[in-house]
C-alpha positions in Angstrom: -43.8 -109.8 -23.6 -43.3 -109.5 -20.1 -44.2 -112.2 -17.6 -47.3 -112.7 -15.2 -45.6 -111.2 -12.3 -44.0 -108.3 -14.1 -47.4 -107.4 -15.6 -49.4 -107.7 -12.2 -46.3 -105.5 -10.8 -46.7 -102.6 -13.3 -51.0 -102.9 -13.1 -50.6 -102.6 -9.2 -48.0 -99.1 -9.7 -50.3 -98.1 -12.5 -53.5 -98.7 -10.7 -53.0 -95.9 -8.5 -54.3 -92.4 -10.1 -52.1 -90.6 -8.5 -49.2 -92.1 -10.0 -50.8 -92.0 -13.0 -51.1 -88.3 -12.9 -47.5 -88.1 -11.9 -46.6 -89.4 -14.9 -48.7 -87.6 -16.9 -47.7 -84.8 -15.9 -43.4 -86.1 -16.4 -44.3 -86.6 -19.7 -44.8 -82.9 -20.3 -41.4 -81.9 -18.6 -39.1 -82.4 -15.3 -41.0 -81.8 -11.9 -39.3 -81.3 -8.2 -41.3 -82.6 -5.7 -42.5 -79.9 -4.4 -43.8 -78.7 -7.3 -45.8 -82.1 -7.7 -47.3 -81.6 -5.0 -48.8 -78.4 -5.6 -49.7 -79.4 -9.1 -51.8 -82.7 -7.5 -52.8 -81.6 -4.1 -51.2 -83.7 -2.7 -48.5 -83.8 0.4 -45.0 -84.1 -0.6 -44.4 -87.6 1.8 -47.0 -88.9 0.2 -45.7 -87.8 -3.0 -41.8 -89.0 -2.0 -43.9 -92.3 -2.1 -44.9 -92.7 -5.2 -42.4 -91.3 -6.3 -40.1 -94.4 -5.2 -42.7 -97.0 -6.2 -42.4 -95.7 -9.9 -38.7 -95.3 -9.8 -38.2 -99.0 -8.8 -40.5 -99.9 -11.5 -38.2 -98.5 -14.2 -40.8 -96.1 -15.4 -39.0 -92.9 -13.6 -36.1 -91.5 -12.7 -34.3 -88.9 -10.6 -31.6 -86.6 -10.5 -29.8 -84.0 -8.4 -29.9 -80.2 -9.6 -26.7 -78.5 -7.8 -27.4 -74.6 -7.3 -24.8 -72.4 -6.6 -25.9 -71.1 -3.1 -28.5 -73.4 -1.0 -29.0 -77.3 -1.2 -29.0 -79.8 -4.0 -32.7 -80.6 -5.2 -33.7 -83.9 -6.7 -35.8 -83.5 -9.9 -37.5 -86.5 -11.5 -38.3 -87.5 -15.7 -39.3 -90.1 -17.5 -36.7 -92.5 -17.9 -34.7 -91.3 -21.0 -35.7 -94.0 -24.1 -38.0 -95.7 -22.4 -41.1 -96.2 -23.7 -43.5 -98.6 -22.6 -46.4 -100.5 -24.7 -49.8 -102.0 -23.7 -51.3 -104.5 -26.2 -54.5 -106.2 -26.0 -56.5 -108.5 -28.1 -58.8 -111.2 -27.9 -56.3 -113.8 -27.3 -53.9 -111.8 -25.4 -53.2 -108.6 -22.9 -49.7 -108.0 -22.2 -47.3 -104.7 -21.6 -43.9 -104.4 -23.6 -41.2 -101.8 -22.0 -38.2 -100.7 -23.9 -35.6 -98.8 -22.6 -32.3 -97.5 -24.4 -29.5 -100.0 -25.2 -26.2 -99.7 -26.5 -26.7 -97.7 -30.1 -25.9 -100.4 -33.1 -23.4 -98.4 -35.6 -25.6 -98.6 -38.7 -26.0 -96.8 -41.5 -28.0 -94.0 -40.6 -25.9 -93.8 -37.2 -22.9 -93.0 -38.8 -25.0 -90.5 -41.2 -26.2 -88.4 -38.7 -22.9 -88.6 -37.1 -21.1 -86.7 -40.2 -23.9 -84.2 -40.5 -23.4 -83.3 -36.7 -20.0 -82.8 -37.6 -19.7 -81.1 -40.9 -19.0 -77.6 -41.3 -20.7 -75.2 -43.4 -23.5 -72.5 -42.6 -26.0 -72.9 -39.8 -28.9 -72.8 -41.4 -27.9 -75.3 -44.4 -26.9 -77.6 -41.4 -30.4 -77.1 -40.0 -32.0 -78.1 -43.1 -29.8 -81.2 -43.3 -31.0 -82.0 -40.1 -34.3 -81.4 -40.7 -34.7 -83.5 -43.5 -32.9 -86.2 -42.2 -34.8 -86.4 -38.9 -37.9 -86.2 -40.8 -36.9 -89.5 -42.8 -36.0 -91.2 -39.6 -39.6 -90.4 -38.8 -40.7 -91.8 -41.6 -38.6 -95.6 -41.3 -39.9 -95.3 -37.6 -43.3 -95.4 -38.2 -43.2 -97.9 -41.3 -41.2 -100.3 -38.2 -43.9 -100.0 -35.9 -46.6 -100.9 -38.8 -44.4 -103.9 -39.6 -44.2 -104.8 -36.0 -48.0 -104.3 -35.6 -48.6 -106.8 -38.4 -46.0 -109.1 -37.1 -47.8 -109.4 -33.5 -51.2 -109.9 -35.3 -50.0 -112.8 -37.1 -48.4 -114.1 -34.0 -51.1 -113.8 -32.2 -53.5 -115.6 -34.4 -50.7 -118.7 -35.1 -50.6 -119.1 -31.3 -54.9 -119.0 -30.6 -54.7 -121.5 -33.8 -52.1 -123.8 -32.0 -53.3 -123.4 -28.6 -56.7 -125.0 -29.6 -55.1 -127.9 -31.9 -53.1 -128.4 -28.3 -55.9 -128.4 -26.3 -58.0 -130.6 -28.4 -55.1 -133.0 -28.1 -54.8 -132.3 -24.8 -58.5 -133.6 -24.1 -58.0 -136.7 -26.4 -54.9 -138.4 -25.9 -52.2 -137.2 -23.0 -49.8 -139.5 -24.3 -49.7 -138.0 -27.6 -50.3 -134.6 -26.4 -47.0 -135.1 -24.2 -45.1 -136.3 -26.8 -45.7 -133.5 -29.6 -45.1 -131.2 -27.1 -41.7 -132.6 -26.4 -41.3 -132.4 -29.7 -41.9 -128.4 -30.3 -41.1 -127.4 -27.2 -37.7 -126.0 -28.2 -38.6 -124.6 -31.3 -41.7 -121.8 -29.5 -41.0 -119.3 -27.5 -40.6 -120.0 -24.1 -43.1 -117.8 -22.9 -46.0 -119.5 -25.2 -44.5 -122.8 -24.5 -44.8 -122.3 -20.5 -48.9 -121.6 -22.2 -49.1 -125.0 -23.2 -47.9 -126.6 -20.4 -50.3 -124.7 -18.5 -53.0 -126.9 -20.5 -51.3 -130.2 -19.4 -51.6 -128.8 -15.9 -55.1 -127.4 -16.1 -56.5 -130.6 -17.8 -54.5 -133.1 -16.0 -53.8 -131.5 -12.6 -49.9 -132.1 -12.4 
């Protein structure tokens, strides 16, 4: 989950309709700037502008078009792999962004590698393909229902621990200070800053 300052950061860039509509619209395919502005109404400095602000946010990105006869243009996409999540429950509202890493060589890597490479009629090759991409689809989807699960339960363990804490908290510092030495290392660090947020609301330090 990203932290306080990178979630205000991407609510502030994603406040702004206009950038919103930007990316709306880079979902659907590659825009120059130019033709952004047309499409918003909007004046292409203006445009340049928000451009930037999502390109240093990691949401966009741009890249030159070289034409035969005239200048270079600058196009802009979404960046490639990147794919960004908002989740929000009663305990908890947070934004996850992935972007593309270094592929792992697993098993269904190396598959799809020989069936890019095998010879043998287009259209059985197509089929091949076809099928294959359609069962990725399918172990996609059942990893993001896991994953959803997964967070639920998370989520519920932490707004369970955070009020055993708190209680703690209100009846004995000492103790509350010293079980929270105790499972410090074993949370992660982002719901263990959370609980020392409770020493420092309750007890001002």
């Amino acid at each position: 989950m990203g932290s306080n300052r990178e979630l205000g950061r991407l609510l502030d860039v994603l406040g702004n309709e206009t950038r919103r509509r930007i990316l709306i619209l880079l979902t659907k395919r590659p825009y120059f700037v130019s033709e952004l502005s047309q499409e918003l109404g909007v004046g292409q400095k203006a445009v340049l502008e928000h451009l930037r602000i999502l390109e240093e946010a990691g949401l966009i990105e741009g890249r030159i078009e070289r034409i035969p006869r005239g200048r270079p243009r600058k196009y802009y996409t979404i960046k490639r792999g990147f794919r960004l999540e908002v989740l929000l429950t009663p305990y908890i509202f947070g934004t996850e962004m992935y972007e593309p890493k270094v592929l792992r060589k697993t098993e269904e890597y190396e598959y799809a590698k020989a069936l890019i490479k095998a010879q043998g009629p287009v259209e059985e090759k197509l089929r091949e393909l076809s099928e294959f991409l359609n069962e990725i689809e399918k172990k996609i989807e059942e990893y993001i229902r896991v994953k959803q699960e997964l967070e639920e339960v998370r989520l519920i363990t932490e707004a369970y621990m955070e009020n055993l804490m708190r209680r703690l908290a209100q009846e004995n510092e000492e103790e509350f200070n010293r079980v929270l030495r105790e499972i410090e290392k074993m949370l992660p660090p982002e719901f263990a800053e959370e609980l020392k947020r409770i020493r420092k609301e309750l007890y001002q330090i």
